[in-house]
C-alpha positions as CSV (number, residue, x, y, z in Angstrom):
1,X,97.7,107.6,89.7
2,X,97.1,108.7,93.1
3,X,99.3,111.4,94.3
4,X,99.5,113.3,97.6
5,X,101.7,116.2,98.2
6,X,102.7,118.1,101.2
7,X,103.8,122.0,101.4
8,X,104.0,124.7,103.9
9,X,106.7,123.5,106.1
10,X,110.0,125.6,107.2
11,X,112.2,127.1,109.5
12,X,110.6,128.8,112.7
13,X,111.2,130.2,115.8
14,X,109.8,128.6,119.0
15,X,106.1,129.9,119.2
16,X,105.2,130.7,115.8
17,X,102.7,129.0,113.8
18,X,103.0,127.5,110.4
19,X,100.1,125.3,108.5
20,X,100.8,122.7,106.3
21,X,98.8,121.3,103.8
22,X,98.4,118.1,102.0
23,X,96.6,118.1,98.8
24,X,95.5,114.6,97.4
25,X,94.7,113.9,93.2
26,X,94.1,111.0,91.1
27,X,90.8,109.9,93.0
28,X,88.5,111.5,95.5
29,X,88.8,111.3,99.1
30,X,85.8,112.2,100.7
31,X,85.2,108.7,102.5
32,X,89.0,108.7,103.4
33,X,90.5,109.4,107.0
34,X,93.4,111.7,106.8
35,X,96.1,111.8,108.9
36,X,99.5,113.7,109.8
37,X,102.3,111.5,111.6
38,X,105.7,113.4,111.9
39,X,109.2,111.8,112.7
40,X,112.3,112.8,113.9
41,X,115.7,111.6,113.0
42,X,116.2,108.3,115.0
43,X,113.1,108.3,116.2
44,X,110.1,106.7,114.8
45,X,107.1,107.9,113.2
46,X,104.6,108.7,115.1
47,X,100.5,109.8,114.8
48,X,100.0,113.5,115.3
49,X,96.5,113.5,114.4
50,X,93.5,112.4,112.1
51,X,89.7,114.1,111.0
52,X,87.2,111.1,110.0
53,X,84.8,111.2,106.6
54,X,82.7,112.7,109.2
55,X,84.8,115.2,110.4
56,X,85.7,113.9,114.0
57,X,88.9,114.4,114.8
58,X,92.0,112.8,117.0
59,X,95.4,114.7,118.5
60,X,98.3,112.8,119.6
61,X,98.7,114.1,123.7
62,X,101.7,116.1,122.7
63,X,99.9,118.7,120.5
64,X,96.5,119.0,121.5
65,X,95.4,122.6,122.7
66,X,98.4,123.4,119.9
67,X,97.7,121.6,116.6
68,X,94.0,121.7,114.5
69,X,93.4,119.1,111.5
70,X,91.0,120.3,109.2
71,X,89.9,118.6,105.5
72,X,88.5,120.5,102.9
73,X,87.1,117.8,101.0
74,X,85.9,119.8,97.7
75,X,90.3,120.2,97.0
76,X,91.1,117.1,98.5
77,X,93.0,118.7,100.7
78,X,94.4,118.1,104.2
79,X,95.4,120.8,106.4
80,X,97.6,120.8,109.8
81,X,97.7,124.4,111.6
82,X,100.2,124.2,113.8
83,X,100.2,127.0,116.7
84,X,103.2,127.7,119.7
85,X,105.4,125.6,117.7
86,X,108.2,123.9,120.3
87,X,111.4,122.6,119.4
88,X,110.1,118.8,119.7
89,X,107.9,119.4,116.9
90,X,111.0,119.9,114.6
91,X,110.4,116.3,112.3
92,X,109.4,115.8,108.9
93,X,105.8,115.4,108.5
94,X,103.5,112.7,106.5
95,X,100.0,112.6,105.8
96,X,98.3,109.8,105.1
97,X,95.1,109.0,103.5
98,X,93.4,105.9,104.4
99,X,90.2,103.8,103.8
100,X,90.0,100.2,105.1
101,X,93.4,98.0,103.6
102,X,94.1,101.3,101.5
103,X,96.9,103.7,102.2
104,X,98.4,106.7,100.3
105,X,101.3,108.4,101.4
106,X,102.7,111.8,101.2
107,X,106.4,112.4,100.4
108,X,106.9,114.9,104.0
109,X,107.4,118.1,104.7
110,X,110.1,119.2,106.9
111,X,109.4,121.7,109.9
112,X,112.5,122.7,112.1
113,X,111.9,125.1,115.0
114,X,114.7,127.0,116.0
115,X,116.1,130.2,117.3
């Protein structure tokens, strides 16, 4: 049974950095493109940002210059490193691994930045 679970999220102050993880089992993921989508309450979810099999990668226009996606494909693991954190990035956040009609969810991770 395929399983994905996020960690590393928490309560920060504007500016500070936090990385969140999302580590996959029950299969491999190697060919799989892994994403991170956050949302906030009443809002939608939305894409934050993806890294290919091949390792090319995609930011949603409000985190670029901020956010880096990285895959470490040996744990099956998604990472998000999250830098100058604002308070619009308080939402809980999803990755998502994917491979043409196939999608596995994570169950979120909540970030809230605050002073």
């Amino acid at each position: 049974q395929v399983q994905l679970v996020e960690s590393g999220g928490g309560l920060v102050q504007p500016g500070e950095s936090l990385r969140l993880s999302c580590a996959g089992s029950g299969s491999t993921f190697i060919t799989y493109t892994m994403t991170w989508y956050r949302q906030a309450p009443g809002k939608e979810r939305e894409f934050v940002a993806s890294i290919s099999s091949s390792g090319s990668t995609n930011y949603a226009d409000s985190v670029k210059g901020r956010f880096t996606i990285s895959r470490d494909n040996a744990k099956n693991t998604a990472y998000l490193q999250m830098n100058s954190l604002k308070p619009e990035d308080t939402a809980a956040y999803y990755c998502k691994f994917s491979r043409a009609w196939i999608n596995y969810w994570g169950q979120g991770t909540q970030v809230t930045v605050s002073s």
